[in-house]
Backbone as CSV, one residue per row, in Angstrom:
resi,resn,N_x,N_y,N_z,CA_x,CA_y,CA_z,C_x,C_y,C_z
1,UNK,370.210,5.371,59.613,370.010,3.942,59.730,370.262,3.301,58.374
2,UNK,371.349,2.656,58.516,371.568,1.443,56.912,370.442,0.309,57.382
3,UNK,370.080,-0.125,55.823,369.372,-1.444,55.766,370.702,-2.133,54.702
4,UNK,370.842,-3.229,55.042,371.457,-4.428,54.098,370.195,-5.355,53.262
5,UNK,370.844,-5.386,52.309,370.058,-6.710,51.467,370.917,-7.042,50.062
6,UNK,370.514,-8.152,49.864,370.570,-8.629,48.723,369.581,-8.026,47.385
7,UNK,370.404,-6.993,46.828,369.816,-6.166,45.635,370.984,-6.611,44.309
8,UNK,370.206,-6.965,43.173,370.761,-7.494,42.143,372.020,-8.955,42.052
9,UNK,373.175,-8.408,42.426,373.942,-9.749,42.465,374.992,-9.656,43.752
10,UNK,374.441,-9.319,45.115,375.215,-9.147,46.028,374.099,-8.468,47.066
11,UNK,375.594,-8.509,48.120,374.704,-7.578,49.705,374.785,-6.224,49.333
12,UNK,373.674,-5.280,49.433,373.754,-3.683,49.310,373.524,-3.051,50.592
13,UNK,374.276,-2.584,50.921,373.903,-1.718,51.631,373.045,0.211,51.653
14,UNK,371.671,0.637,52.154,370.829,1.284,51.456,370.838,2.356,52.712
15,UNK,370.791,3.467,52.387,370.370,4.274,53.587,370.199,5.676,52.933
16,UNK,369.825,6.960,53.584,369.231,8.069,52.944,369.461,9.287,54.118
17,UNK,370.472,9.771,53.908,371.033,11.034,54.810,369.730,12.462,54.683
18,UNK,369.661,13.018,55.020,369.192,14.243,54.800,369.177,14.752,53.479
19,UNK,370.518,14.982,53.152,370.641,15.275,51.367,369.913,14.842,50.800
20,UNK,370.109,13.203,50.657,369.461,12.323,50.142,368.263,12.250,49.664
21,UNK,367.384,12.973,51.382,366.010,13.047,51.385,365.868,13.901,50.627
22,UNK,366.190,15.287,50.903,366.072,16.717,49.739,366.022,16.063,47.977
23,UNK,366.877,15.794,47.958,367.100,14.735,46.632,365.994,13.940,46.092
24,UNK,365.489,13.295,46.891,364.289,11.776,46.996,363.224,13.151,46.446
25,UNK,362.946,13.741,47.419,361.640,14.446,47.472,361.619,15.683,46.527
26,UNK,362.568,16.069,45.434,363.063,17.300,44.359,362.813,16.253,42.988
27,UNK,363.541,14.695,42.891,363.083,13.990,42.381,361.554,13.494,41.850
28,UNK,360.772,13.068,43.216,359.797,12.582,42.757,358.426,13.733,42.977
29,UNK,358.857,14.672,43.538,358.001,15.676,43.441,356.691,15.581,45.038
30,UNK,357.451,14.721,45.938,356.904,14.615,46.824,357.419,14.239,48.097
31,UNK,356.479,14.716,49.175,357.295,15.230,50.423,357.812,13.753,51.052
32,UNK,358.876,13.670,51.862,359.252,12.484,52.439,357.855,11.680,53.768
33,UNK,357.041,12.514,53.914,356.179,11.946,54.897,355.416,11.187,53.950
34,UNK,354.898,11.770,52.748,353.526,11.146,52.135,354.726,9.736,51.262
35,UNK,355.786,10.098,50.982,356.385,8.677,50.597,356.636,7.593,51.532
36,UNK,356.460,8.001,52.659,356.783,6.979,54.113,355.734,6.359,54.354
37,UNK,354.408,7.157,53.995,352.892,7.214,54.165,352.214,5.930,53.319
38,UNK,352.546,6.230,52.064,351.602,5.907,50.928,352.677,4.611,50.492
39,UNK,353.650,4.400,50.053,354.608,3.745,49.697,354.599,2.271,50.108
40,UNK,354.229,2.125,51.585,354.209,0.428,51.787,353.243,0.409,51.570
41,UNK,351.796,0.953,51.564,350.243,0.509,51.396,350.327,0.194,49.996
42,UNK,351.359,0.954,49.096,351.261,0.174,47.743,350.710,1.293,46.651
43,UNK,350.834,2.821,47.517,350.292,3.879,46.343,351.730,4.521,45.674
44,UNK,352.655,4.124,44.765,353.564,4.559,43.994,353.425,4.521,42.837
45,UNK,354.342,5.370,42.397,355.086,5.145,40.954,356.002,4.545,40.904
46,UNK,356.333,3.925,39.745,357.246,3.000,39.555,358.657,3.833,39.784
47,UNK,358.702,5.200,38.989,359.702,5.970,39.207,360.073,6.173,41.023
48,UNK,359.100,5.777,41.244,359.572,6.346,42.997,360.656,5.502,43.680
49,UNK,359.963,4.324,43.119,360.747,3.151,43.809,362.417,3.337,43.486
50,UNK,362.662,3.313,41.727,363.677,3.387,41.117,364.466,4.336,41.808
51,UNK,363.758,5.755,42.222,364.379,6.829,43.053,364.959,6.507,44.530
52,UNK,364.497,5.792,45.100,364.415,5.705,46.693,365.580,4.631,46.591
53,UNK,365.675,3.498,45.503,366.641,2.395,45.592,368.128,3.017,44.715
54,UNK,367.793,4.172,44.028,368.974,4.927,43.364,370.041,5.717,44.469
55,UNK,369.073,6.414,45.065,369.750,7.463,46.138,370.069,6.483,47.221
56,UNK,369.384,5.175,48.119,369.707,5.280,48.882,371.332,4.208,48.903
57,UNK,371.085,3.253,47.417,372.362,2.970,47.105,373.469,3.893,47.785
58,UNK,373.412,5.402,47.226,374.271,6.120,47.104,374.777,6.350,48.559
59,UNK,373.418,6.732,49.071,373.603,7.098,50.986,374.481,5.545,51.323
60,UNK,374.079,4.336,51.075,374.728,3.293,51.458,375.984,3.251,50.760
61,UNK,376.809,3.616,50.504,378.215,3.923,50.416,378.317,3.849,48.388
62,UNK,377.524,3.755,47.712,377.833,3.323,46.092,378.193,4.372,45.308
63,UNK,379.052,4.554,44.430,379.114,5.774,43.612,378.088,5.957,43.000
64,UNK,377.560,7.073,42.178,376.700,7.478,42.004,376.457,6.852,40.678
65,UNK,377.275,6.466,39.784,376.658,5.592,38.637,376.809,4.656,38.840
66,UNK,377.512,3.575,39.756,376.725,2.358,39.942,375.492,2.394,40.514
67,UNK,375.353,3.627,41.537,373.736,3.430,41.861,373.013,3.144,40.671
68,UNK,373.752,4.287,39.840,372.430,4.528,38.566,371.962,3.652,37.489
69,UNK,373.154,2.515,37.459,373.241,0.980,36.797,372.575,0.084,37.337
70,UNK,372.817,0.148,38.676,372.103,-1.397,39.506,370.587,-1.020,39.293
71,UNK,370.200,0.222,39.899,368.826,0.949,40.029,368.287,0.385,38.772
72,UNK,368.777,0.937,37.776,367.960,0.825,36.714,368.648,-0.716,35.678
73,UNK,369.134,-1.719,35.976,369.236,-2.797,35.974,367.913,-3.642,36.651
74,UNK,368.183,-3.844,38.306,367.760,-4.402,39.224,366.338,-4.075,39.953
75,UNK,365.832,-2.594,39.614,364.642,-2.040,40.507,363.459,-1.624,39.031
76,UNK,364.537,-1.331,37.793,363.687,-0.825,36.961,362.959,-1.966,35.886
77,UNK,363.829,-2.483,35.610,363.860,-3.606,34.750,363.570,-5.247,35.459
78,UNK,362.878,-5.020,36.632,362.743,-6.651,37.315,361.030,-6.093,38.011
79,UNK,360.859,-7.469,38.330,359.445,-7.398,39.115,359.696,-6.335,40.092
80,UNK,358.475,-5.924,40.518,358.369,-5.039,41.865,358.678,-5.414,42.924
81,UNK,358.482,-6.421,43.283,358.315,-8.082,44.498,359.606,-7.626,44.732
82,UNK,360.497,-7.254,43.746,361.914,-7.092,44.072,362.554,-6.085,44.698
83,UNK,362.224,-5.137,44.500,362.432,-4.285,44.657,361.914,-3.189,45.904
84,UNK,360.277,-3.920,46.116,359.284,-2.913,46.741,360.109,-3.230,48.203
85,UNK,360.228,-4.410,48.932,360.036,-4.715,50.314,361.542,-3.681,50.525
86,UNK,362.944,-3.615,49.313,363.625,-2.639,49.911,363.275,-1.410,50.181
87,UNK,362.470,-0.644,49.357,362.227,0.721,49.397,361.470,0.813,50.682
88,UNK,360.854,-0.086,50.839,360.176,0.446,51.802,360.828,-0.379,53.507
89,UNK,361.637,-0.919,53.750,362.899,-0.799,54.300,363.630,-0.043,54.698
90,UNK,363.771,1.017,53.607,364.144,1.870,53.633,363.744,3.345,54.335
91,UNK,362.479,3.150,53.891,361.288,4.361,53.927,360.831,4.159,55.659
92,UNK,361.228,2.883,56.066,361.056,2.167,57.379,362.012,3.034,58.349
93,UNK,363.082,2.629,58.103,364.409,3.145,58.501,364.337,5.003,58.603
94,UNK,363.821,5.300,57.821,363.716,6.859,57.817,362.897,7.011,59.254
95,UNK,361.987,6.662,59.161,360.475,6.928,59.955,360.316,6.394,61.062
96,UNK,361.221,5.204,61.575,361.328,4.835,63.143,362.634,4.829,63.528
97,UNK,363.854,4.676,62.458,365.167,4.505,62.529,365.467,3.068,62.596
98,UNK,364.657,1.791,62.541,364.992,1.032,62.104,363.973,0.035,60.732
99,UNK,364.632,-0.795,59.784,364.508,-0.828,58.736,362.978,-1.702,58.968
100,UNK,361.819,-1.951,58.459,361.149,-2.974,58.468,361.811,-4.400,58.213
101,UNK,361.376,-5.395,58.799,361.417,-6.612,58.472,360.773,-7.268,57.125
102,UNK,361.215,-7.745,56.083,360.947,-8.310,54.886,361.098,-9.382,55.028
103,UNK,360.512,-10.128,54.104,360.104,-11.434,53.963,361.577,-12.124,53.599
104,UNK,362.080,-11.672,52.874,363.777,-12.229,52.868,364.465,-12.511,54.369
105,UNK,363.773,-11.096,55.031,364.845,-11.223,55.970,364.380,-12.703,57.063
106,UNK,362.377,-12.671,56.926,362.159,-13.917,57.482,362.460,-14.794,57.343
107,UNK,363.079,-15.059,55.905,363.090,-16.780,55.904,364.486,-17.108,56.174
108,UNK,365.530,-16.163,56.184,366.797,-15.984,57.074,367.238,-16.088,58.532
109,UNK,365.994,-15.957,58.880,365.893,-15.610,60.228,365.049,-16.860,60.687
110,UNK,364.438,-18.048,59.834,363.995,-18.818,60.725,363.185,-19.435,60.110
């Protein structure tokens, strides 16, 4: 499941294959359930986020160092506000197959 959004200066497209996940969870040192789990209630690391919006860049079609530019441009270096409602969009998308609804996407929508 891709999620679209507006990440840094354009539409991104974000998603997280299997690899990906192996990747996510070798990265942050934790299993993909307890990041699906804990992640929208608001129990992270900052590194997690940076991780989940790095890789899934990548799953969403980006080479791997623009992931690693925008990520750490746009997710590392900006408010959370910014960043959080994708990851966990994302983390959405893993866990029902489709993305949560964000507040961006509400005020788009109506």
């Amino acid at each position: 499941m891709t999620h679209v959004a507006f990440f840094g200066d354009g539409e991104r497209s974000f998603a997280l294959s299997p690899d990906l996940i192996n990747e996510l969870e070798r990265k942050t040192g934790a299993g993909i359930g307890a990041l699906c789990m804990r992640v929208p209630e608001g129990h992270f690391r900052h590194a997690e986020l940076v991780e989940i919006i790095r890789l899934s860049l990548i799953g969403g079609g980006a080479i791997p160092s623009e992931a690693a530019a925008l990520a750490e441009t746009y997710a590392a270096k900006r408010p959370l506000k910014e960043s959080f409602p994708i990851a966990v969009a994302v983390l959405q998308a893993i866990w029902s197959g489709e993305p949560a609804t964000t507040s961006q996407d509400d005020a788009a929508n109506g």
